[in-house]
C-alpha positions, 0 to 999 in steps of 0.5 A: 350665524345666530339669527337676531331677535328680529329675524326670528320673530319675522320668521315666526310670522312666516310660520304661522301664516303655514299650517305644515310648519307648527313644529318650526312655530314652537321652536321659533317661540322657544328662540324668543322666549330664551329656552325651556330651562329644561334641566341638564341630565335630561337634555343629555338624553335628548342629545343622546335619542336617534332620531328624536324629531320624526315625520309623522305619516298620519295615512299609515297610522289610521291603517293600525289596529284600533287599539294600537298607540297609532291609531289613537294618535291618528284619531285623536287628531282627527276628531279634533281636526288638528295636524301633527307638529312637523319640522321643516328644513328653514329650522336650522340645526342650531337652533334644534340644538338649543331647543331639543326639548321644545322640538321634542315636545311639541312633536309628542304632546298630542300623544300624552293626550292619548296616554292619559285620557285627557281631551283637547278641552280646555280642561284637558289642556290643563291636565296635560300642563300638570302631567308635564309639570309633575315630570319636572322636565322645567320649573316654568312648566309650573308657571304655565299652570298656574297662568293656566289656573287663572285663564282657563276657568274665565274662558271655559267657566262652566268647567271649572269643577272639570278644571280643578279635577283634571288639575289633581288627577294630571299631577298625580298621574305624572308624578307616578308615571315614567318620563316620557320625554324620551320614550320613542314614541315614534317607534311603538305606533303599532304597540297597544295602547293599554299595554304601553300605559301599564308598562309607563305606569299611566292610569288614564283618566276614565270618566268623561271630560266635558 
């Protein structure tokens, strides 16, 4: 039985009283917001993936060579004492299946920092926005950017040059590399960074960010 708006957004507010379940979270926003109108073809290969919303063992993945995918990952997240996005069992199967795409996204957005070089700056956010609206997994990806356009200079205004370069060099950067929705990440933590960005055309931002 389809949850009402209200059941959602009372769960919603469950979730993010807990910080293990940030993957629920964006699931629950997707719910509220109507879905990522992502397009068909590519939902058909999200529906096709094995496994497409992983536990992420962060323990192992510092145990990986230092220039391994894995490694990356795990730091990236520790420098910037975040947490990986998880799944719990209250997000039921119906409502993965309407937001495959969210899910999927939410799991592995850390991991397009890694790949492109983009920082958890606000600057850098803004690159990872415009590397993901240049995929065209949806047309409201280039709503988030322009809404990040006007936001994020008022917040972080000394930045505003990195903002406008990051915008450029995210959306040149997606555009050139494969998408990346459905490559399983999840698979290749012990690959090597630099390989994997070759093979996925990648070139990462090189200059610091900040």
């Amino acid at each position: 039985m389809r949850m009402t708006k209200l059941e959602v957004l009372r769960e919603l507010r469950a979730a993010l009283k807990a910080p293990d379940r940030l993957g629920d979270v964006a699931v629950l926003k997707g719910e509220l917001a109507g879905g990522g109108a992502v397009r068909s073809e590519l939902e058909a290969r999200l529906a096709a993936m094995d496994g497409p919303f992983p536990q992420v063992d962060i323990d192992f993945l510092r145990t990986l060579p230092p220039a391994s995918l894995g490694r990356h990952y795990a730091e990236f997240l520790d420098q910037n004492r975040l947490q990986p996005f998880r799944l719990t069992p209250r997000i039921s199967q119906e409502l993965l299946a309407r937001h495959r795409f969210i899910a999927r996204y939410g799991l592995v957005h850390d991991v397009y920092h890694v790949l492109t070089g983009f920082d958890a700056s606000l600057a850098g956010e803004l690159g990872v926005w415009a590397f993901v609206a240049a995929q065209r997994y949806s047309w409201k990806h280039w709503i988030a950017v322009l809404v990040a356009c006007v936001v994020y200079p008022l917040l972080s205004p000394r930045q505003i040059g990195q903002h406008w370069r990051c915008l450029r060099r995210g959306r040149a950067m997606g555009q050139s590399a494969e998408q990346l929705i459905t490559v399983p990440f999840e698979r290749l933590w012990e690959r090597r960074v630099d390989e994997l960005r070759r093979e996925l055309r990648i070139e990462p931002l090189s200059v610091p960010e900040s």
